[in-house]
N, C-alpha and C positions, 0 to 999 in steps of 0.2 A: 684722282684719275689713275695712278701710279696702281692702287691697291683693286682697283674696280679692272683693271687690266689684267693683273694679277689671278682675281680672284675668278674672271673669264676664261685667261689662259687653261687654269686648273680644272675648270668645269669643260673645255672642251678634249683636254686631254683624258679626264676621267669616264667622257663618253663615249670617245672613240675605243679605247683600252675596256669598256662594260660593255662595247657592241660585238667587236672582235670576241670578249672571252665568251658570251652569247653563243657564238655561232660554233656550231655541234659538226664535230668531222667523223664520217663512216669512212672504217678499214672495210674493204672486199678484196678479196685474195682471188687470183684470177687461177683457171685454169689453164696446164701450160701443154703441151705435148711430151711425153715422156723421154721423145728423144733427147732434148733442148736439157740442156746439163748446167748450162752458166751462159750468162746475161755479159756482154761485157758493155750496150749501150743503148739507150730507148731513145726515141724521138717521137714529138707528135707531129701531126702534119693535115690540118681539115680534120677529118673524123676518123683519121687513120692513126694509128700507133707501130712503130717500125720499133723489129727489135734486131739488133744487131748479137750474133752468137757464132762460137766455134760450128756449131750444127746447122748454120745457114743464118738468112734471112728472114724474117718472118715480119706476117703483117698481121695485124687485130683490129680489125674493124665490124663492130655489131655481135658484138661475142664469136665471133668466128675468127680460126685463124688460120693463113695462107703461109706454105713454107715453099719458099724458094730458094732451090738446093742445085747442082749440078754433080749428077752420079758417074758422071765420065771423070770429070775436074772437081770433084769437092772442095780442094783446097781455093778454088777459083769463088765460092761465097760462103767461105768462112771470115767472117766480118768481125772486125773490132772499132770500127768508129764511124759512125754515120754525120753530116750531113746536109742539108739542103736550100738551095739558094735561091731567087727571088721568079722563076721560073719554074717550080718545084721540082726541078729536076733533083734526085737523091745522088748526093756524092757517097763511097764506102771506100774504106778502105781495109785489104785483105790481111790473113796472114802471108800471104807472098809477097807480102812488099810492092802489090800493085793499087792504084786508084781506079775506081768504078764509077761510071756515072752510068744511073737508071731510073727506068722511068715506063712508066705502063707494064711493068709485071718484066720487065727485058732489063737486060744492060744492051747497053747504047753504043759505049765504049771503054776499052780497060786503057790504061796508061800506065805502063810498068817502070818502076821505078828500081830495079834489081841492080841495073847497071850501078846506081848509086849508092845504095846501102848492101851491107853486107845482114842477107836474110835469114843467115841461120842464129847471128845472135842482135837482130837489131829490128824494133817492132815497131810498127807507124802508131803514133799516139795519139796524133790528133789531125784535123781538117779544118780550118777556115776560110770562109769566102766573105771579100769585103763587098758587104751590104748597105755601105754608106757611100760607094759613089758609084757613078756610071761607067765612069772610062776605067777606073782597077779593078778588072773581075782576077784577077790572079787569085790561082786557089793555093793556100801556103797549108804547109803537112810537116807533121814533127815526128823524130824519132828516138828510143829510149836512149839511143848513143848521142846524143846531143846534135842529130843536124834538123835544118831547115831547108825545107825541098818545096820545090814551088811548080806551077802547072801554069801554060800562059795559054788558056783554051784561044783567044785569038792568033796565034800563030803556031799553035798544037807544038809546044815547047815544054822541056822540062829542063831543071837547077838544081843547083845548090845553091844557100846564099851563105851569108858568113854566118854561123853563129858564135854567142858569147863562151858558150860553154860544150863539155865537153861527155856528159854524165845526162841522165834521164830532163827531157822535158816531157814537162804534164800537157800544158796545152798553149797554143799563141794564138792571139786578137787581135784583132784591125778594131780603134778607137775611133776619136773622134778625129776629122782632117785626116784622115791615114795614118793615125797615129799606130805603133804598134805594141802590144804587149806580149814575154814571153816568160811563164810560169813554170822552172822549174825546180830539179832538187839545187839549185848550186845559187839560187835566188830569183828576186826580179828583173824582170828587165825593160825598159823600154826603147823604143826607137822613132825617130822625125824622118820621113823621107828619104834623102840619102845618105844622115848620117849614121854614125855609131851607134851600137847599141852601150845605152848606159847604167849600171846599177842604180836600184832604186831603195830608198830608206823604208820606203810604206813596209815592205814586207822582206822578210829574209828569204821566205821561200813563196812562191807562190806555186797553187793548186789549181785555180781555175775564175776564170770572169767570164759575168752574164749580161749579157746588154737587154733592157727592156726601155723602151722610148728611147729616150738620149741621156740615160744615167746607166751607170756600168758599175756593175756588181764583184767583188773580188774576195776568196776566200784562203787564207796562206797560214803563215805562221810569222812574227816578231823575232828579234834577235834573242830572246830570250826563250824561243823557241816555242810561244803560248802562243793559242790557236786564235787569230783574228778575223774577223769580217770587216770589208770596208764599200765603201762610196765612192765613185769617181762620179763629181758632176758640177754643174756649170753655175758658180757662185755667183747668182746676182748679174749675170751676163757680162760681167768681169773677166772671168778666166774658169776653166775647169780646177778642180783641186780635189785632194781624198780627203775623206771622212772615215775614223773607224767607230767601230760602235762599242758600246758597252756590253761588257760581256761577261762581268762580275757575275752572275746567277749560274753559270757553269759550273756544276760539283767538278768537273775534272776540266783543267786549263789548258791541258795538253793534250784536247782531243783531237781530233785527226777528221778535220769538212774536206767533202769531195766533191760534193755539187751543189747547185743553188737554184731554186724555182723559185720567180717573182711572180706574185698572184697581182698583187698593186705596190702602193708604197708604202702599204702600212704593213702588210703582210706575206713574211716571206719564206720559206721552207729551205734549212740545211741538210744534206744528207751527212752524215757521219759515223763513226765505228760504233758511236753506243746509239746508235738510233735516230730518227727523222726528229729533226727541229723546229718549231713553229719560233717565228721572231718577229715583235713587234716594232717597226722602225723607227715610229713617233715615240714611245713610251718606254722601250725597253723592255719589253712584258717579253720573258720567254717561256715555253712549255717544250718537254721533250716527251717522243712515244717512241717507245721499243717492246721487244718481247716481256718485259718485267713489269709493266705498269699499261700496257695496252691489250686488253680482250680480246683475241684472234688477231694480233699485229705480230706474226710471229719472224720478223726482223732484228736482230740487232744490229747488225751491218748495212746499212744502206748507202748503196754505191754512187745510183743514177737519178736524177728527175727529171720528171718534163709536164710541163703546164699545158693542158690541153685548151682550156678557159677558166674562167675564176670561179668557178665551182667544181673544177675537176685537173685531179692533178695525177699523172702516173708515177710509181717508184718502185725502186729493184733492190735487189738485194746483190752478194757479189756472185751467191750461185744461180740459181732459177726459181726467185721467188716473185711475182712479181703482183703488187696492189694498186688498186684504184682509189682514191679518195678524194670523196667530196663534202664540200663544205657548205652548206645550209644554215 
């Protein structure tokens, strides 16, 4: 029985791992507008593609694209972080250190957050809105100086909260129960409600986490400073716990992941300094494509992703490149 398990296990791993490497990915390189200089974030949304850029707003839908700019205020949508919550309303946030919410081609409303950060050297990094419950819509916002700024649209309120650290955060999450996570250069961090935030072992530094279903996606760095992926998810209905993966096939160990697109569970895409990652979750199968070894993939640096459906996935570069790819 033991060997006949065994010898199943094997065969259904070696199918899955012969189906995935099967399926054939096309690069297309999109057209961009001349002005658009650099990408600083994309998002999909329905059939729409939001790109977030110093030169505005921009939309891609149907090979067309829509630039939304203000030539009074330019600095009022030049965007560095997109985004959007269960309403689709689009969150941004500017280089002025203000929050946007928009929506049918308008902003709705700006909520300036200047009083608190100091804008000439301190840049909003990131936007989260929790999607796991009903009653905490608080939208939380990070900056390269180390704070935590929060938005309470139910009583049109703005924060500060405490944070751990005091140097760049990358990005912060709302988990599972409210859980929080906070990803940046000075380590991980997490947080329960109303306690403390606490260092976490998984990771020395954290970069960035993706939630798809109720498993959460994390991509950082080890104490040893070697570039990790992990797992946060719910073992056997016991408890959540991480998982990191195997990552021996990486000619270089100290590369440097920025984003993560989840196609399903078996197949999932890193963006990083030497190029886009395919990774296989069940098997460990990885393939990397960059400008050195991809035919008209002329990326090395890939900054941004975003999964449109599981035959189409967008990605950027750190200036204005930006590709479509699909998988068949």
């Amino acid at each position: 029985m033991i060997i006949k398990y065994l010898v199943l296990s094997f065969l259904f791993l070696f199918f899955c791992n012969s189906q995935i490497q099967a399926q054939k990915i096309k690069f297309v390189k999109q057209k961009l507008p001349d002005e658009l200089k650099s990408i600083n974030d994309i998002r999909a949304e329905g059939d729409n593609l939001w790109i977030a850029s110093g030169q505005g707003l921009y939309r891609y839908k149907n090979n067309k694209i829509t630039r939304y700019y203000d030539n009074d205020k330019p600095e009022k949508l030049m965007i560095n972080k997109i985004e959007i919550d269960d309403s689709e309303n689009i969150w941004l946030s500017n280089y002025a250190g203000n929050l946007l919410k928009f929506k049918r081609g308008k902003i709705r409303k700006e909520i300036d957050f200047i009083g608190l950060i100091d804008n000439r050297s301190d840049i909003l990094t990131d936007i989260e809105i929790n999607k796991n419950s009903q009653d905490n819509k608080e939208i939380l916002l990070t900056s390269s100086n180390g704070l935590i700024l929060y938005y309470d649209p139910k009583v049109d309120e703005i924060g500060l909260k405490r944070s751990p650290v005091r140097n760049m955060i990358y990005s912060i999450h709302y988990g599972n129960k409210d859980e929080q996570w906070l990803c940046a250069a000075e380590g991980f961090y997490t947080k329960n409600k109303d306690k403390d935030w606490k260092n976490k072992g998984e990771m020395s530094q954290g970069y960035n986490i993706v939630k798809k279903d109720d498993k959460y996606w994390g991509v950082g760095r080890n104490k040893d400073n070697e570039a990790v992926f992990m797992l946060y998810y719910n073992d056997n209905g016991k408890k959540y716990i991480w998982k990191s993966f195997d990552l021996h096939k990486l000619k270089n160990k100290y590369i440097r992941f920025y984003d993560i697109g989840i196609v399903n569970d078996e197949t999932i895409f890193i963006a990083s300094n030497e190029g886009l990652i395919r990774y296989n979750s069940l098997t460990g199968g990885l393939k990397m494509y960059n400008s050195k070894n991809t035919k008209g993939f002329d990326i090395k640096d890939v900054r941004h992703i975003t999964v449109q459906d599981e035959n189409s996935i967008w990605l950027s570069s750190s200036g204005a490149r930006l590709f479509k790819i699909t998988i068949k």
